[in-house]
Structure formats: C-alpha cells, structure tokens
N, CA and C of each residue as an Amber inpcrd file, in Angstrom:
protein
   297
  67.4990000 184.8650000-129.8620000  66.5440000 184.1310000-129.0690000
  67.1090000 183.9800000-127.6570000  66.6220000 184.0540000-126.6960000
  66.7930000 183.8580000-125.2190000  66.8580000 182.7520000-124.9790000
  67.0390000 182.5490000-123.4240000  67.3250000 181.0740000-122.7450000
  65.4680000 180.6180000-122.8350000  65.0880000 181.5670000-122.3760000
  63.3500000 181.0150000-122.0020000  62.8150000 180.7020000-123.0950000
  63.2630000 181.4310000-124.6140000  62.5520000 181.2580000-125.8110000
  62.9400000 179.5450000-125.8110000  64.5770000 179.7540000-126.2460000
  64.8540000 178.1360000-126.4460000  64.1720000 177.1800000-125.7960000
  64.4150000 177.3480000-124.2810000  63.8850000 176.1930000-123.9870000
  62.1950000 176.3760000-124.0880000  61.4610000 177.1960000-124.0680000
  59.8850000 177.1160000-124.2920000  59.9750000 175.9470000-125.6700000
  60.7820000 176.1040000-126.7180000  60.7920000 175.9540000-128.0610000
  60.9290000 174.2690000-127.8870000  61.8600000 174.3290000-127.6670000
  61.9530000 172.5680000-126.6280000  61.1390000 172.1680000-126.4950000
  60.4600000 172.6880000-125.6270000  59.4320000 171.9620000-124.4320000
  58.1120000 171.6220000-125.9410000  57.7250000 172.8360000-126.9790000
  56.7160000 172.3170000-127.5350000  57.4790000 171.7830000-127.8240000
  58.6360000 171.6230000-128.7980000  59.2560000 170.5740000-129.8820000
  58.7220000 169.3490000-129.5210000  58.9460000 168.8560000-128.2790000
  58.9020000 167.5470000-127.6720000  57.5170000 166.7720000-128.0790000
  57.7920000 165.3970000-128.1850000  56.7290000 164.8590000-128.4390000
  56.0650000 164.3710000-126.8690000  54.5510000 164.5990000-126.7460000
  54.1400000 164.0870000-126.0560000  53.5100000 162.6840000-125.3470000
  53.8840000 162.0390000-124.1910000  53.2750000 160.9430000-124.3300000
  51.5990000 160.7730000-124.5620000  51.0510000 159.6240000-124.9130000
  50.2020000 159.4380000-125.3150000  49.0490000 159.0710000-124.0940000
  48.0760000 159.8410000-124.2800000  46.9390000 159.8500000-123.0760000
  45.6290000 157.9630000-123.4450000  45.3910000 157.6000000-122.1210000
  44.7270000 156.5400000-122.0610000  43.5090000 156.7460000-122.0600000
  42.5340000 156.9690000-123.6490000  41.0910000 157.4760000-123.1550000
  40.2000000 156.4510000-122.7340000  40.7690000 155.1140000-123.0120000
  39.8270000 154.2040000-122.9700000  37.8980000 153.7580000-124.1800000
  38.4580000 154.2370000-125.9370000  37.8770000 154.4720000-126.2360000
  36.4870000 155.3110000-126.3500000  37.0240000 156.8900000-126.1900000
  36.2950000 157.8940000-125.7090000  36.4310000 158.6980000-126.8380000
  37.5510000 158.7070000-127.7310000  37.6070000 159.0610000-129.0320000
  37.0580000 158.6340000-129.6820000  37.0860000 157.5260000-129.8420000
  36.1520000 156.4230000-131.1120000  34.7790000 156.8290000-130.6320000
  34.3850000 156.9890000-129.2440000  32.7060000 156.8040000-129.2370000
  32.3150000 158.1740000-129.6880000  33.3080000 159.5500000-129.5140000
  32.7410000 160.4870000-130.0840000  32.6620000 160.4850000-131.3560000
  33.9140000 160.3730000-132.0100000  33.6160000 160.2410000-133.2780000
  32.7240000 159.3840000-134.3810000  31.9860000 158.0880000-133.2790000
  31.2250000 157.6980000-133.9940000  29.9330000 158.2300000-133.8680000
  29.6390000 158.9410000-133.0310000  28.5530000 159.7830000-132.6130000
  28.4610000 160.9830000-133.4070000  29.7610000 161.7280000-133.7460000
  29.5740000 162.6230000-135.2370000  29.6380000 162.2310000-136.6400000
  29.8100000 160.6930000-136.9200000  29.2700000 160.1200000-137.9790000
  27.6930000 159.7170000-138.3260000  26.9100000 159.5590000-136.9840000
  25.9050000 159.2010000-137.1430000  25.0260000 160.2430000-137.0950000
  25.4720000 161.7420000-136.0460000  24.7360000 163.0210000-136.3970000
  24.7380000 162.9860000-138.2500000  25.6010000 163.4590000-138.4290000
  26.2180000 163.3160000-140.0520000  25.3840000 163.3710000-140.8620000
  24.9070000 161.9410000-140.7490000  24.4370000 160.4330000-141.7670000
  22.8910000 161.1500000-141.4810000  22.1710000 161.6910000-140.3010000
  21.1290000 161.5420000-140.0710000  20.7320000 162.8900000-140.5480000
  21.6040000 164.0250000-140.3850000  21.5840000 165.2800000-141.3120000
  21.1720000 165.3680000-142.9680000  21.6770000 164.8190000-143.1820000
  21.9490000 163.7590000-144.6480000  20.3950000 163.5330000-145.1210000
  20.1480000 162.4740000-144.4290000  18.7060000 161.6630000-144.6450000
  17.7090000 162.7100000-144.5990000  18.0980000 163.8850000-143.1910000
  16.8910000 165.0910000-143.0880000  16.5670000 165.8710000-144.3030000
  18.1020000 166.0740000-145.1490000  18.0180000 166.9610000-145.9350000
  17.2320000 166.2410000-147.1740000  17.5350000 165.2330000-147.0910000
  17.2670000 164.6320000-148.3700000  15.4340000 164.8860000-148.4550000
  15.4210000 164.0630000-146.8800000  13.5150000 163.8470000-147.0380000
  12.6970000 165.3770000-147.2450000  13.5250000 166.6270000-146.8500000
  12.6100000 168.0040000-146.6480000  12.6210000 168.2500000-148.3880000
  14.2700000 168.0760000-149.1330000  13.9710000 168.3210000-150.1420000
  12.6140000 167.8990000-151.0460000  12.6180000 166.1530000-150.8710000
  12.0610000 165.6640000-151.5780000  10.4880000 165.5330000-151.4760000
  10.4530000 166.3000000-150.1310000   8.7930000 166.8310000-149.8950000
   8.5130000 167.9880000-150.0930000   9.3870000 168.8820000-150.4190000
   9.2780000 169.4810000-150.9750000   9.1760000 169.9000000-152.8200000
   9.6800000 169.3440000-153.3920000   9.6280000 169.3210000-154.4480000
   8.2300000 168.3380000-154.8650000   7.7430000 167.3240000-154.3110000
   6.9410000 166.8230000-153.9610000   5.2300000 167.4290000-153.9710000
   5.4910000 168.8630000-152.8710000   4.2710000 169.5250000-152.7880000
   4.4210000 170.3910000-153.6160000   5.4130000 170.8320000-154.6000000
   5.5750000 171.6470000-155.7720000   4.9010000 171.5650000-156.3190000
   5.1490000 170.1850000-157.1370000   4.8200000 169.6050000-158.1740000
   3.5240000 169.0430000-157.8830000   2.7470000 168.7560000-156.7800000
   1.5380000 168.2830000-156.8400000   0.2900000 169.4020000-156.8960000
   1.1390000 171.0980000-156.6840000  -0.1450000 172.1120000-156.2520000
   0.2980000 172.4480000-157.9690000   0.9860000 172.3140000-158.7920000
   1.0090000 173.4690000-159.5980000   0.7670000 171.9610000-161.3720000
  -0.0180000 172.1450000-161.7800000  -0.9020000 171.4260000-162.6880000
   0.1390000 171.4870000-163.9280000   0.4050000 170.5320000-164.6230000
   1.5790000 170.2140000-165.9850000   1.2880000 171.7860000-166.8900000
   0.4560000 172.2690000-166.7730000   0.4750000 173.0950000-168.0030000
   0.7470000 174.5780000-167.4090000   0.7620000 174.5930000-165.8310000
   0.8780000 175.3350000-164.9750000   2.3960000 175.5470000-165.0060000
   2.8350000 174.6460000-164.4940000   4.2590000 174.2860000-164.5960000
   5.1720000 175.1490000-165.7490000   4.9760000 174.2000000-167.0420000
   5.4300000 174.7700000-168.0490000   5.5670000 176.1910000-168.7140000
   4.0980000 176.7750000-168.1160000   3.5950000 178.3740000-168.6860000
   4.5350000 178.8700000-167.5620000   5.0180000 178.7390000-166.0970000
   5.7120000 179.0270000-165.2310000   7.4260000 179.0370000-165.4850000
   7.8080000 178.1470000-166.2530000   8.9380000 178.0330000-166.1210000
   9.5150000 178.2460000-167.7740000   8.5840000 178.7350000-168.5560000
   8.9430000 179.4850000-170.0090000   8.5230000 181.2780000-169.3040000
   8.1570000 181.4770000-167.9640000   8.2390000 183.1710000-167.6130000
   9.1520000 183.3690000-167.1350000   9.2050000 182.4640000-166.0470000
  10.9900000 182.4010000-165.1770000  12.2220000 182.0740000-166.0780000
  12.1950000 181.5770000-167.4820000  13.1990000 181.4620000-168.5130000
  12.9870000 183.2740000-169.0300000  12.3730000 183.3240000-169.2680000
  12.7770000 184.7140000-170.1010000  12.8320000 185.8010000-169.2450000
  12.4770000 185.8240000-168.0240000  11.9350000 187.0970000-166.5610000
  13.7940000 186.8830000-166.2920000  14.5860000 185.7560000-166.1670000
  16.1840000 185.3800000-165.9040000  17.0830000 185.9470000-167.0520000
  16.4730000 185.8550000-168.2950000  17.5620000 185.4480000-169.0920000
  17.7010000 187.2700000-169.4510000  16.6760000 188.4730000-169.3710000
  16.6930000 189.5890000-169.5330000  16.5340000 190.2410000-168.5000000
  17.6080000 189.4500000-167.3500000  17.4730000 190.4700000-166.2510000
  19.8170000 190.8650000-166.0400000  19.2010000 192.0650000-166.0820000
  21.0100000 192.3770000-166.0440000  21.2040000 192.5780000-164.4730000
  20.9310000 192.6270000-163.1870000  21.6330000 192.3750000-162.4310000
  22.3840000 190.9480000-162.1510000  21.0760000 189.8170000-162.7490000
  21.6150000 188.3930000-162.8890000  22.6460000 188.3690000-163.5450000
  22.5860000 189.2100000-165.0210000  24.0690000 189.0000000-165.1490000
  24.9900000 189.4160000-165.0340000  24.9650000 190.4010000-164.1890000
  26.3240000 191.1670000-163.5460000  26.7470000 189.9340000-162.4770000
  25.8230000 189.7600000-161.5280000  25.7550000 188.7070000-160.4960000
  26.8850000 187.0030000-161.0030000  26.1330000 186.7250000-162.2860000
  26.7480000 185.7420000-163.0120000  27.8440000 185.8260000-163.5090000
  28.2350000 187.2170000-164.0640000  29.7210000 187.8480000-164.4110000
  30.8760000 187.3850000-163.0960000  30.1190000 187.8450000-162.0180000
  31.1820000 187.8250000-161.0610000  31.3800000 187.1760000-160.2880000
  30.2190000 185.8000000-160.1940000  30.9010000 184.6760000-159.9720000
  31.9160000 184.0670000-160.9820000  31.7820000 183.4650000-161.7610000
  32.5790000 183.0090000-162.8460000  33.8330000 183.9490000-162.8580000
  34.2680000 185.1580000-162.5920000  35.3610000 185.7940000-162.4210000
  35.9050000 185.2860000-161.3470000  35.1920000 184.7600000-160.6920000
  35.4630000 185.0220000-158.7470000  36.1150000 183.3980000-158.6890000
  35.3490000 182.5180000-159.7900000  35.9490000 181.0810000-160.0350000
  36.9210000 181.0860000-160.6620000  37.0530000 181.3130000-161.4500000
  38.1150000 181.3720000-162.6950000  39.5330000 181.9630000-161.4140000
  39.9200000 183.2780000-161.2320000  40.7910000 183.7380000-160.2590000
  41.1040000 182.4060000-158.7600000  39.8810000 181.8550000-158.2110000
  40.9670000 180.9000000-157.8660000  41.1370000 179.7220000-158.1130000
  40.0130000 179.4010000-159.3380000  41.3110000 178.1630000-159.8590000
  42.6690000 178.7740000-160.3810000  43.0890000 179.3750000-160.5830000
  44.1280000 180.2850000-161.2130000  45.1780000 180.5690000-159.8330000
  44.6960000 180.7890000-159.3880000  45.7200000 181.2090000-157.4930000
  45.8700000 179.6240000-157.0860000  44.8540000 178.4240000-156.9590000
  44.7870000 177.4830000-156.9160000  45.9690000 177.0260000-157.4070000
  46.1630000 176.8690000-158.3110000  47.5180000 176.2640000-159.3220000
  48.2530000 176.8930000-159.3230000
C-alpha cells in the first residue's frame, strides 16, 4: 500500500463530525411515513372495490359454475405446473443458501 493509499484510508477511517440539520431529517422522514401509510390505504380501497364490483356483476351461481372451471381449467394445465415446480424449487434452494 502507498503513502496516498494509507492516508486516503485514514481520512475515510475517521469519524466524521456531526452536521446541524435543524430537524430536516425528521421532517423528511416523517413525510415518507405518511406517503407510506397513504399508499397503504390506496391499495387497500382499489382492492376492495374491486373485489367489490366482482362480486356484485357476477350472480352466486355464476360465481360458483366460474370457479369449479377455473379449478379444473388450473389443476390440468401442465405449464402451471412446471411454473409451480419451479417456484417451490426456487424457494426451497434459498431457504437452504439462507441457512
């Protein structure tokens, strides 16, 4: 290592003094808590109007005859389960690297 490396190495090592924002941190960061929070609430309300106008255009018996086609149109489709194969591989490997 050189003279310039060392001392560059120094210079970060060093701790820096501490800057006076005058609570300019806190106000941003409370300003990306409240984006956040309000993201949150958006998602919630689109879901739930949505599921909402689902369920109000498509009639109980509609529904049911719909979702015993989409059960069996899923359950005998093999790209889904190649698709499904390789997530669950893709999980399994890193909980496994994970630990």
């Amino acid at each position: 290592m050189t003279a310039d490396e060392s001392r560059l190495d120094r210079l970060l090592a060093a701790p820096l003094a501490s800057v006076e924002d005058r609570g300019f941190s806190a106000s941003v960061m409370a300003r990306i808590a409240g984006a956040e929070e309000q993201q949150t609430w958006l998602e919630t309300a689109a879901l739930t109007t949505a599921a909402g106008l689902f369920l109000a255009f498509l009639s109980a018996s509609g529904f049911s005859e719909w979702i015993g086609r989409l059960g069996y149109s899923l359950a005998s489709s093999l790209p889904l389960a190649i698709a499904a194969l390789a997530l669950a591989l893709t999980f399994s490997c890193a909980r496994i690297l994970a630990e």
